[in-house]
MARVO-669333 format. One record per residue: residue in three letters; residue number from 1; x, z, y of N, C-alpha, C, O in turn. Coordinates in steps of 0.1 Angstrom, whole numbers. Layout:
<atoms>
ATOM	residu	num	npx	npz	npy	capx	capz	capy	cpx	cpz	cpy	opx	opz	opy
ATOM	ala	NUM	X	Z	Y	X	Z	Y	X	Z	Y	X	Z	Y .
...
</atoms>
This chain:
<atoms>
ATOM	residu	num	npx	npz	npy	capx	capz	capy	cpx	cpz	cpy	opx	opz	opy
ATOM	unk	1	-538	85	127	-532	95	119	-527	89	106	-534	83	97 .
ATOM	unk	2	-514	92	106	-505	87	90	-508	104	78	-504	115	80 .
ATOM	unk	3	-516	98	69	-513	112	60	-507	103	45	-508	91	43 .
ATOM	unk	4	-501	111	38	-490	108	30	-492	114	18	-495	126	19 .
ATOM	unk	5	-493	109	8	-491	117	-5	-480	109	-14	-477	97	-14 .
ATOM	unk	6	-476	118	-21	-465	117	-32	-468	106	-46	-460	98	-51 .
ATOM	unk	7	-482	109	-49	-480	99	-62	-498	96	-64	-507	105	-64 .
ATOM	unk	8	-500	87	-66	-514	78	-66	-515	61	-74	-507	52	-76 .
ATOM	unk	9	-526	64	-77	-529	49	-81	-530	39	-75	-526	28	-80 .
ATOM	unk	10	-537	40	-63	-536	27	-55	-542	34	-42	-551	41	-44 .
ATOM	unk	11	-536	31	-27	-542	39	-17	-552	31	-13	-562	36	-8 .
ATOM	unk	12	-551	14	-17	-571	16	-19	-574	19	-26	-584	25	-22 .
ATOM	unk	13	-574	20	-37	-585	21	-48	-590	41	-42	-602	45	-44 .
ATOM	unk	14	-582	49	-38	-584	60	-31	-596	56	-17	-608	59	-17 .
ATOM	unk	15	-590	48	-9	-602	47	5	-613	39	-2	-624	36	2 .
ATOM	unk	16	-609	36	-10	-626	27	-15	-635	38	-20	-647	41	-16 .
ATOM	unk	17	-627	46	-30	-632	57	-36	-645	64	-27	-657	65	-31 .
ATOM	unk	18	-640	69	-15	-641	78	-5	-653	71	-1	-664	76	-1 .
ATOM	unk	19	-651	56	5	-662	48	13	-674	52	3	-683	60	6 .
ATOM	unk	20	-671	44	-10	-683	48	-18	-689	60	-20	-701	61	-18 .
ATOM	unk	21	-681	71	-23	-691	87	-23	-691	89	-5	-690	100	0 .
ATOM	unk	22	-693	80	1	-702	84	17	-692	88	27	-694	88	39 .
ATOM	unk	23	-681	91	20	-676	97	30	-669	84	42	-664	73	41 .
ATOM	unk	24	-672	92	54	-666	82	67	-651	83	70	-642	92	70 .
ATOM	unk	25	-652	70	74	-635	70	76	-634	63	88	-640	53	90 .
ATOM	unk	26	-624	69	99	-626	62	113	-614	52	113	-606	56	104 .
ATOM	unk	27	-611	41	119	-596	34	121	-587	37	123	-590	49	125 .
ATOM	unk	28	-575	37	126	-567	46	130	-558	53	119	-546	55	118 .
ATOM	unk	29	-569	54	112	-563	67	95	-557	55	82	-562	46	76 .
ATOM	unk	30	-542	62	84	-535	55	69	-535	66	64	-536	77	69 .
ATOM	unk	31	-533	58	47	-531	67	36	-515	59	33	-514	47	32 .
ATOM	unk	32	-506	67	31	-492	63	26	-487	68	15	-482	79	16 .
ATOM	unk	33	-488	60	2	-476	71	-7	-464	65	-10	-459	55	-7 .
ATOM	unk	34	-460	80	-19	-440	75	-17	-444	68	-28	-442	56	-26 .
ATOM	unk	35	-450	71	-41	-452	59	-54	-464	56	-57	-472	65	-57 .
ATOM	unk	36	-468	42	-59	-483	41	-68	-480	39	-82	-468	37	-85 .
ATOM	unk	37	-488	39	-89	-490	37	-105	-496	23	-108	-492	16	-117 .
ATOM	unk	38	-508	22	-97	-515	8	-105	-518	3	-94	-530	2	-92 .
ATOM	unk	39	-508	-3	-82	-508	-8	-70	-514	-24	-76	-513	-26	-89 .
ATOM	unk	40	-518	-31	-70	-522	-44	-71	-521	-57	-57	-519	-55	-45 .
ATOM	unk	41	-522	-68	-61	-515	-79	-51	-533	-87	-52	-544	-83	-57 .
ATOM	unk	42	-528	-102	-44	-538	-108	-44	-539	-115	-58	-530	-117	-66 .
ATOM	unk	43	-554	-119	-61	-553	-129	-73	-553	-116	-86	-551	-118	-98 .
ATOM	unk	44	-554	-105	-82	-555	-91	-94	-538	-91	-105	-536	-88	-117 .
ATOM	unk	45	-529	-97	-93	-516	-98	-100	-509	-81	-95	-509	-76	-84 .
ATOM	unk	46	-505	-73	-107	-497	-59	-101	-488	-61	-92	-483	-72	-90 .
ATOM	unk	47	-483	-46	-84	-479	-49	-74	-469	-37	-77	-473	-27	-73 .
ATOM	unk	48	-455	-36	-85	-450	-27	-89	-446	-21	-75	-440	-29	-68 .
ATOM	unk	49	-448	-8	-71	-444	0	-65	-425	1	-68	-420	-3	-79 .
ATOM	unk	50	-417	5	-58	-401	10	-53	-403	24	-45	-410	25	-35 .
ATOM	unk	51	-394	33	-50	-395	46	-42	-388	39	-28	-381	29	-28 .
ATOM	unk	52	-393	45	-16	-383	42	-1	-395	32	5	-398	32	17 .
ATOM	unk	53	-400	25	-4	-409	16	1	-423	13	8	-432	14	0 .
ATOM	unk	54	-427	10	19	-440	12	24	-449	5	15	-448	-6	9 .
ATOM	unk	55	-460	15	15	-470	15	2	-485	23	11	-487	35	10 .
ATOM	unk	56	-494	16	18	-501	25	23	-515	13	27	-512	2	25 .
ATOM	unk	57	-528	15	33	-539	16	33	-542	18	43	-536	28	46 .
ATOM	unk	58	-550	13	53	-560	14	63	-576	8	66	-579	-1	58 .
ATOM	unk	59	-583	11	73	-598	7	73	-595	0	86	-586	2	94 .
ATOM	unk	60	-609	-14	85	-612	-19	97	-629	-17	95	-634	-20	84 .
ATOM	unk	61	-638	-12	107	-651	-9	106	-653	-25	114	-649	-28	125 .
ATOM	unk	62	-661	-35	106	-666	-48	118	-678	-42	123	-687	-35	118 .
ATOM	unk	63	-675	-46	138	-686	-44	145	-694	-58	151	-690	-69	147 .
ATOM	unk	64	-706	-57	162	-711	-67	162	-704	-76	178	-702	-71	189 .
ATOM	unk	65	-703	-88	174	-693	-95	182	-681	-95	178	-675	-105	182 .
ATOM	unk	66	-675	-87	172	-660	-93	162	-656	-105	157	-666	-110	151 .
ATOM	unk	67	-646	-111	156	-646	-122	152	-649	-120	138	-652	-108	135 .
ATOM	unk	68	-649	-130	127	-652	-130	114	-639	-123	107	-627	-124	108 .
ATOM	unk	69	-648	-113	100	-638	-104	92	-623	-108	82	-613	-103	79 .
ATOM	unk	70	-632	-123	79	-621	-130	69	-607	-128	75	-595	-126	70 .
ATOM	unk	71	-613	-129	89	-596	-136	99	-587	-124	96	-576	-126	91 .
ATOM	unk	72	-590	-107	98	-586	-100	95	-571	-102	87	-559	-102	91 .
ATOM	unk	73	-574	-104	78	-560	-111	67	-548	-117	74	-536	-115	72 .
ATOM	unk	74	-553	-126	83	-545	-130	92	-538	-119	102	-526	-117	101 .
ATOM	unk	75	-545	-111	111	-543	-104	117	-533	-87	110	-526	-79	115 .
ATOM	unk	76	-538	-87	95	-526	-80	90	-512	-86	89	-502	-80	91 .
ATOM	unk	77	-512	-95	86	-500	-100	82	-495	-104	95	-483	-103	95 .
ATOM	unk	78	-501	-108	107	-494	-109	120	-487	-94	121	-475	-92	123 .
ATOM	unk	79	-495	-86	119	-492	-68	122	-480	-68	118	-471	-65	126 .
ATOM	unk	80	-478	-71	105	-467	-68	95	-452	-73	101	-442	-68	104 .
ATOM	unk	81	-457	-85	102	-445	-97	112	-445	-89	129	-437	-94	137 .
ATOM	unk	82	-446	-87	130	-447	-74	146	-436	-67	139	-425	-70	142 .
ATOM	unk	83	-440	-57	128	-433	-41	128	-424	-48	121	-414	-43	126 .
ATOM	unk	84	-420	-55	114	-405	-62	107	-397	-66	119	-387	-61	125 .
ATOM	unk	85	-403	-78	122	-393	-89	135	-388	-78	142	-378	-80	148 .
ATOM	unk	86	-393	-69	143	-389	-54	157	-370	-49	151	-360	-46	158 .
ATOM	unk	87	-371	-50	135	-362	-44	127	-353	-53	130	-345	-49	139 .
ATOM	unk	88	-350	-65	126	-341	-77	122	-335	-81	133	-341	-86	143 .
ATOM	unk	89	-319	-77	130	-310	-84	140	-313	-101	145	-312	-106	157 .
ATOM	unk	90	-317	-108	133	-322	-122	136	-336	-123	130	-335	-126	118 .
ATOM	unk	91	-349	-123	135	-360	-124	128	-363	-140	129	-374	-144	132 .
ATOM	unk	92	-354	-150	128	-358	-166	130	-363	-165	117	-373	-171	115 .
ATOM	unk	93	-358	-159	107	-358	-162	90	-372	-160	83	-377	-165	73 .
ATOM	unk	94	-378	-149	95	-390	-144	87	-403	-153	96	-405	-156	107 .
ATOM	unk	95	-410	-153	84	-419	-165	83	-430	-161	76	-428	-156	65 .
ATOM	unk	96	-444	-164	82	-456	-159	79	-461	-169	68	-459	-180	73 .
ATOM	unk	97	-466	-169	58	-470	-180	50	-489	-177	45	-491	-166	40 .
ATOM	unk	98	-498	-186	47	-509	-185	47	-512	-178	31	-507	-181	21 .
ATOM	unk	99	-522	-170	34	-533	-166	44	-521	-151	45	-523	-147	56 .
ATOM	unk	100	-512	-142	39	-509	-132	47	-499	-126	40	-500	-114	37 .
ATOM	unk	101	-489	-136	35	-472	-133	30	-468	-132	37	-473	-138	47 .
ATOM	unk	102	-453	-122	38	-443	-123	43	-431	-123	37	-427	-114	29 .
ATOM	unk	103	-424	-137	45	-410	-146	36	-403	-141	47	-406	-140	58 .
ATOM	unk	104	-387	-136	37	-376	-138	45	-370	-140	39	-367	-134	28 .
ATOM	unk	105	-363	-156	46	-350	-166	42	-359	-170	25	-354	-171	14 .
ATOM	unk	106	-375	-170	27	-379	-178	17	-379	-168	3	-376	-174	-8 .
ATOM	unk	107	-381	-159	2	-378	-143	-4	-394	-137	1	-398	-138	12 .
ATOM	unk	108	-400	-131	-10	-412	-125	-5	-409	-106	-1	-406	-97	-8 .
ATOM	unk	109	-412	-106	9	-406	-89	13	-422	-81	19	-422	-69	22 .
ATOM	unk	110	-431	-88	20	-444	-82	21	-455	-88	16	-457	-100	16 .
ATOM	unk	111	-464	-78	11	-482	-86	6	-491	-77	15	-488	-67	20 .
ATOM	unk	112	-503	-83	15	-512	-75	19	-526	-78	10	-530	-90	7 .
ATOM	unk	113	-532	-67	6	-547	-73	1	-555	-64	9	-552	-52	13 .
ATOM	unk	114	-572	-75	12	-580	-68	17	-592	-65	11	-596	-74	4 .
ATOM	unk	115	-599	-56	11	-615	-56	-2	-623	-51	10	-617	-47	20 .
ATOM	unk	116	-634	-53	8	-645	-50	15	-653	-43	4	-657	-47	-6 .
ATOM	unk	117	-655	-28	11	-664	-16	3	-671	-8	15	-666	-1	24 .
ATOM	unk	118	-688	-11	11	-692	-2	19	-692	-7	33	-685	1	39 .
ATOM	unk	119	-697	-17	40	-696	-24	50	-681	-22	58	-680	-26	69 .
ATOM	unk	120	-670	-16	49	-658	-15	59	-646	-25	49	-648	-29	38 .
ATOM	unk	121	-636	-25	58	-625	-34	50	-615	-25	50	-610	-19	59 .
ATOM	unk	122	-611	-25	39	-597	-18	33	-583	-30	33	-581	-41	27 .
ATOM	unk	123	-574	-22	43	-566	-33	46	-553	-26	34	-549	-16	40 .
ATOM	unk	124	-548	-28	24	-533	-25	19	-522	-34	22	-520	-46	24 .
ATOM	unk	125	-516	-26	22	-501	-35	25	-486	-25	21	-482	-14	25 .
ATOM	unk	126	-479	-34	13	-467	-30	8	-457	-37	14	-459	-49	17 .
ATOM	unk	127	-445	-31	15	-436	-36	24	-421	-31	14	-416	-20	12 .
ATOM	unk	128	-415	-42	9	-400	-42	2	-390	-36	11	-381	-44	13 .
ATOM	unk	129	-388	-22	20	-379	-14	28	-366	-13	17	-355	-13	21 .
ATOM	unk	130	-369	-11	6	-358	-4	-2	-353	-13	-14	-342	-18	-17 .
ATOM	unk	131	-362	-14	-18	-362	-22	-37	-374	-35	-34	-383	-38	-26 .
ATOM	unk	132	-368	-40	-42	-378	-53	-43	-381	-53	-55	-371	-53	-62 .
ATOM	unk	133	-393	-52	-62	-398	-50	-68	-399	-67	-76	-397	-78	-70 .
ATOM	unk	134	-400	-66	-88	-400	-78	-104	-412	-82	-97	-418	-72	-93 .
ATOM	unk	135	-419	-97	-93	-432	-103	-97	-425	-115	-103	-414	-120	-100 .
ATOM	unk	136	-432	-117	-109	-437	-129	-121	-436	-140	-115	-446	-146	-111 .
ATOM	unk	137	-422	-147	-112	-427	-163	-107	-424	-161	-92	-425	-170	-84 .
ATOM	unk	138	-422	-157	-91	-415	-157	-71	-403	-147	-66	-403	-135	-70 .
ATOM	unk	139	-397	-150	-60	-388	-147	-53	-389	-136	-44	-398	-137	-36 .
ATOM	unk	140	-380	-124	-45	-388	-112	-39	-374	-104	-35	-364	-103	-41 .
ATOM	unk	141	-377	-99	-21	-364	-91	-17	-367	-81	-12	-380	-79	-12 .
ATOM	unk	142	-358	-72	-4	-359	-61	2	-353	-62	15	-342	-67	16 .
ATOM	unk	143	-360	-55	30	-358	-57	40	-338	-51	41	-329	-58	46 .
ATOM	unk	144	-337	-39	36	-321	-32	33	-313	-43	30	-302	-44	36 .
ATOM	unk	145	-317	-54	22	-303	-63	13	-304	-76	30	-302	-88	28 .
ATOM	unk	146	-308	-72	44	-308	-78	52	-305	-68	64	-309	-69	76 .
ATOM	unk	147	-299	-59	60	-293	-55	71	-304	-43	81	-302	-38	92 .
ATOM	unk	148	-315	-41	72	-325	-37	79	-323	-20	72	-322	-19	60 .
ATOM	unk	149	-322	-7	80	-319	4	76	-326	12	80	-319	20	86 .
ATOM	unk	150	-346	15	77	-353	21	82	-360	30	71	-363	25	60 .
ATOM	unk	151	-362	40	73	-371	50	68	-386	47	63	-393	45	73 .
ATOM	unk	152	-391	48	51	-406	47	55	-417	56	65	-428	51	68 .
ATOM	unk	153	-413	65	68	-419	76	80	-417	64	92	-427	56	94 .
ATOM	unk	154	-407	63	98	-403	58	107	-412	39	107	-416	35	118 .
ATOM	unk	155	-415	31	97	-419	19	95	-434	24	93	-440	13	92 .
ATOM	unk	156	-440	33	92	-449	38	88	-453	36	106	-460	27	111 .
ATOM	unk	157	-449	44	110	-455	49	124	-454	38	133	-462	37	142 .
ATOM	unk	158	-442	27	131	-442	14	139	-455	2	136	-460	-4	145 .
ATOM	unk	159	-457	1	124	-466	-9	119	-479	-2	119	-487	-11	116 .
ATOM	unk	160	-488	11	121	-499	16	126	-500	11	141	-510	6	147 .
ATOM	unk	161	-488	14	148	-489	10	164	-491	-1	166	-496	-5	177 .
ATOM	unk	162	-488	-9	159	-485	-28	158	-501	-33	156	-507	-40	164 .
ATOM	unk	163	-505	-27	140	-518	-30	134	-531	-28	147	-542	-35	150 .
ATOM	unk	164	-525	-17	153	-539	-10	166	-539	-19	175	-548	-22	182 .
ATOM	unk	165	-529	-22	176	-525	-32	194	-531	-49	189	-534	-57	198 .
ATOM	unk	166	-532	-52	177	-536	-62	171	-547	-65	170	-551	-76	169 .
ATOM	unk	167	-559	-53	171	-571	-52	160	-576	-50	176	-587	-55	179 .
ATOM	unk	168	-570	-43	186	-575	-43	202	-577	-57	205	-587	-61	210 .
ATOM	unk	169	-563	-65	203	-564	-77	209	-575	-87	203	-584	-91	210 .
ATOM	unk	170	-575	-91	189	-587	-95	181	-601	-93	185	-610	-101	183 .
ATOM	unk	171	-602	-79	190	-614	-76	197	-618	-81	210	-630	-85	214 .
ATOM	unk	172	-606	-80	218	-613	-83	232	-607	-96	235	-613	-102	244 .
ATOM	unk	173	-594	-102	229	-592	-116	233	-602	-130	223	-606	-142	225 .
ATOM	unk	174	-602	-120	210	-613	-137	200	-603	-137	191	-594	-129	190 .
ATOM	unk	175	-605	-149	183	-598	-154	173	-588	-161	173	-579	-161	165 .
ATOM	unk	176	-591	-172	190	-582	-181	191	-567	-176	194	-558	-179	186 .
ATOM	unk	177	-564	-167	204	-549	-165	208	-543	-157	195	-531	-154	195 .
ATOM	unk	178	-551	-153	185	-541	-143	179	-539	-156	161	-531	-153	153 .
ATOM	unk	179	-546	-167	161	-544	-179	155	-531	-185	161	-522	-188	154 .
ATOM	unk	180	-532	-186	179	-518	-195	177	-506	-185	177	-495	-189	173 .
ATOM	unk	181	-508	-174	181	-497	-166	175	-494	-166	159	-483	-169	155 .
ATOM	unk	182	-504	-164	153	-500	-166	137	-490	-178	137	-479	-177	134 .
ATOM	unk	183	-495	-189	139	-485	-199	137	-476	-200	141	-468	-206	135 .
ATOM	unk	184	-473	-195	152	-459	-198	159	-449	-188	153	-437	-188	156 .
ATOM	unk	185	-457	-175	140	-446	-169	133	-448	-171	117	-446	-163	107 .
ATOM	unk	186	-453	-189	120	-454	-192	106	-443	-200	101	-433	-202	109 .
ATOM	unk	187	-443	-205	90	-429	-218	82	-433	-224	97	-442	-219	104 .
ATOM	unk	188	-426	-236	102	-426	-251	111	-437	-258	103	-439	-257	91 .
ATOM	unk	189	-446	-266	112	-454	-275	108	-445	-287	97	-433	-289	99 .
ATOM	unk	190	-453	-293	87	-443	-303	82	-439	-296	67	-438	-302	57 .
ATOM	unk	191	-436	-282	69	-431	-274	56	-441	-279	44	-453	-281	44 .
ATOM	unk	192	-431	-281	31	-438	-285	22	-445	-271	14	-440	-259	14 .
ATOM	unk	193	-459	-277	9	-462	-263	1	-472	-269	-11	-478	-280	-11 .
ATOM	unk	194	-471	-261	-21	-483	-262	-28	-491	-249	-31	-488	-237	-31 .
ATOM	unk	195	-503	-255	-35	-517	-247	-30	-521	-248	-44	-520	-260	-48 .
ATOM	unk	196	-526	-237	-56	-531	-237	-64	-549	-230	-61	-553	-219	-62 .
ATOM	unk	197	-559	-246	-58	-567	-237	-56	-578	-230	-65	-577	-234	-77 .
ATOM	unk	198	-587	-222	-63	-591	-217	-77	-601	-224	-89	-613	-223	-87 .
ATOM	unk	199	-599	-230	-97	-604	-240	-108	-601	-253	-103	-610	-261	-103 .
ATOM	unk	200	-588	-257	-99	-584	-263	-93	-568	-269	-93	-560	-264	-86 .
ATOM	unk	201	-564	-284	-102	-551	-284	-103	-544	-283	-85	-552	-283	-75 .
ATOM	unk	202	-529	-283	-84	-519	-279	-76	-522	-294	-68	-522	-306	-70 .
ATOM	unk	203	-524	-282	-55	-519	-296	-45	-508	-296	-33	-506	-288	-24 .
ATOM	unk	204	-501	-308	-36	-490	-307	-27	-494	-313	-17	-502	-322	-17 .
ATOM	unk	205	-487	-308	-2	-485	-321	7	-480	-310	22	-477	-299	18 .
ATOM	unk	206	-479	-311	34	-473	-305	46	-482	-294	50	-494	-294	47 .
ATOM	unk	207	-477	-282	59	-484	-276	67	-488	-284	79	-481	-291	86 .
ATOM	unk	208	-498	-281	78	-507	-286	95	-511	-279	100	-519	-283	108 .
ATOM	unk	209	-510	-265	100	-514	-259	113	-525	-244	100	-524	-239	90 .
ATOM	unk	210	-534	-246	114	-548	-240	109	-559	-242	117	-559	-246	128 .
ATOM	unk	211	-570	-238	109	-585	-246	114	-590	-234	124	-585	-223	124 .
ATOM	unk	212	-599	-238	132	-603	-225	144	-608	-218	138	-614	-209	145 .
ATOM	unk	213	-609	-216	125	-612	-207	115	-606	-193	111	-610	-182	108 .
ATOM	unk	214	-596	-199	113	-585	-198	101	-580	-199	90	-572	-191	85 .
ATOM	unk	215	-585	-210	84	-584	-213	70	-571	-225	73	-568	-231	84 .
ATOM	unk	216	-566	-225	61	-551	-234	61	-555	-251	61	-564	-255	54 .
ATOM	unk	217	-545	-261	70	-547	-272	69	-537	-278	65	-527	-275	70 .
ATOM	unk	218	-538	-291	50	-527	-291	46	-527	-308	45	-536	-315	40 .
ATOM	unk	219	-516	-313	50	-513	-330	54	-509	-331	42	-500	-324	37 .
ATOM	unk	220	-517	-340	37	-513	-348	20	-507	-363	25	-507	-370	36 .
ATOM	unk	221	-502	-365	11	-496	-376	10	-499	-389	14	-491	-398	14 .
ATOM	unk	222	-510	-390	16	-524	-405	17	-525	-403	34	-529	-412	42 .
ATOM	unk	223	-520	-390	38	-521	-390	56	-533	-385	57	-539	-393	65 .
ATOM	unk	224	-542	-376	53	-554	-372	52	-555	-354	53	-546	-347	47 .
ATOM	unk	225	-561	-350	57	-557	-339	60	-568	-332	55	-579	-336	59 .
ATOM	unk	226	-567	-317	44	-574	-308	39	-574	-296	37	-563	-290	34 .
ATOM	unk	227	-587	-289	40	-584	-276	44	-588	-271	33	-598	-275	26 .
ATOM	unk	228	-582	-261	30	-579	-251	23	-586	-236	24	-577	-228	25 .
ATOM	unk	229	-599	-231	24	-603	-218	20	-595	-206	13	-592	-195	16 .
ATOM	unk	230	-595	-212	5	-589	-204	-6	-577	-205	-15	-575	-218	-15 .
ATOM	unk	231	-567	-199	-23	-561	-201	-32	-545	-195	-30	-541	-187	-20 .
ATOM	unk	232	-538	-200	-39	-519	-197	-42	-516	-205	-31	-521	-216	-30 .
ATOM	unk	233	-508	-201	-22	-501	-214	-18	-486	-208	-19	-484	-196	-17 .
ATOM	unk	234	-475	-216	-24	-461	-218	-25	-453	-224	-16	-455	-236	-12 .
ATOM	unk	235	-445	-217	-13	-434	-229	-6	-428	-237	-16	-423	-230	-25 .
ATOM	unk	236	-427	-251	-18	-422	-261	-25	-403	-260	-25	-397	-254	-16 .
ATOM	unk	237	-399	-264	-34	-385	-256	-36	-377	-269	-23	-366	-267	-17 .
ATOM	unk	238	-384	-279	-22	-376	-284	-11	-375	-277	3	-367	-281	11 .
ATOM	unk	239	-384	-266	5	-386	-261	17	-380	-252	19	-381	-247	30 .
ATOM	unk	240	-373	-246	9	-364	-231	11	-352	-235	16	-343	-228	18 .
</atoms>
């Protein structure tokens, strides 16, 4: 069930709200608005809301035998890359970047953040349909300035169908098959990136893949290869 409102602060900071005063919330249920006020990204960077644009919230409940919740992140942003690539006369361009950006032609056109409240995970995710929204330091566009001419109703209801078929498969196939799917709708192995990790200068060097984890593996310069938990990672301006 998609329910929609007009104007809010953040559609999580709403389903967190809710988890905490008790109330249950089953999977399945987004919260969508047309504007937020105090939307937010990863790293507690704002996430200025665009009228037209998908702006909305869903729950995942972990159960026992799920793979590890972390991976989730991954599996949103696969979702995301589903309901876009479906749009795009040529989706070669769009490219998943660790742990759960979405680049097109090297242009940021989706984020996702996840919080954990109340043993459930609040999955957000905004989607540049209309306006691309000002961030600070990166390159940002909108699905429209590519030829893409969809409704938020209409992207709303494709990317819940996408997210469900994802979170099925994660369940009953594991971690591994929906890992090498991620990559195969990630940059090409080799892509240069750098990784700011947290209390931690910038480190450059190649995509390698990912760990059976899912945490990012990154080929440094010395031929040594390190993984990455956490942090910024960038596409290096040689890689656009």
């Amino acid at each position: 069930m998609i329910r929609s409102v007009t104007q809010t602060g953040s559609t999580n900071a709403d389903l967190a709200a809710r988890l905490s005063g008790g109330e249950y919330l089953p999977e399945g249920e987004w919260l969508v608005a047309d504007r937020q006020t105090a939307g937010k990204g990863r790293l507690g960077r704002a996430w200025n809301d665009g009228l037209g644009n998908f702006m909305g919230s869903t729950v995942v409940r972990p159960g026992q035998g799920d793979p590890p919740f972390a991976s989730l992140a991954l599996l949103a942003g696969l979702s995301v890359h589903e309901a876009i690539a479906s749009l795009l006369p040529d989706p070669s361009p769009l490219w998943l970047k660790w742990p759960n950006d979405l680049l097109l032609s090297g242009s940021k056109v989706a984020g996702i953040l996840l919080e954990m409240v109340a043993g459930t995970v609040i999955v957000g995710i905004g989607v540049n349909l209309r306006v691309a929204p000002h961030v600070e330091g990166r390159a940002v566009a909108a699905l429209c300035d590519h030829g893409v001419d969809v409704s938020r109703d209409d992207f709303a209801v494709g990317l819940a169908r996408a997210f469900a078929l994802e979170l099925e498969r994660w369940r009953s196939a594991g971690l591994a098959p929906m890992l090498r799917r991620w990559q195969s709708a990630a940059h090409p192995k080799g892509t240069r990136l750098t990784v700011l990790p947290p209390g931690e200068e910038a480190i450059e060097g190649g995509f390698a893949g990912l760990t059976e984890e899912g945490n990012l593996l990154l080929s440094l310069n010395d031929g040594s290869l390190r993984t990455i938990h956490a942090g910024d990672v960038l596409l290096s301006a040689t890689s656009h």
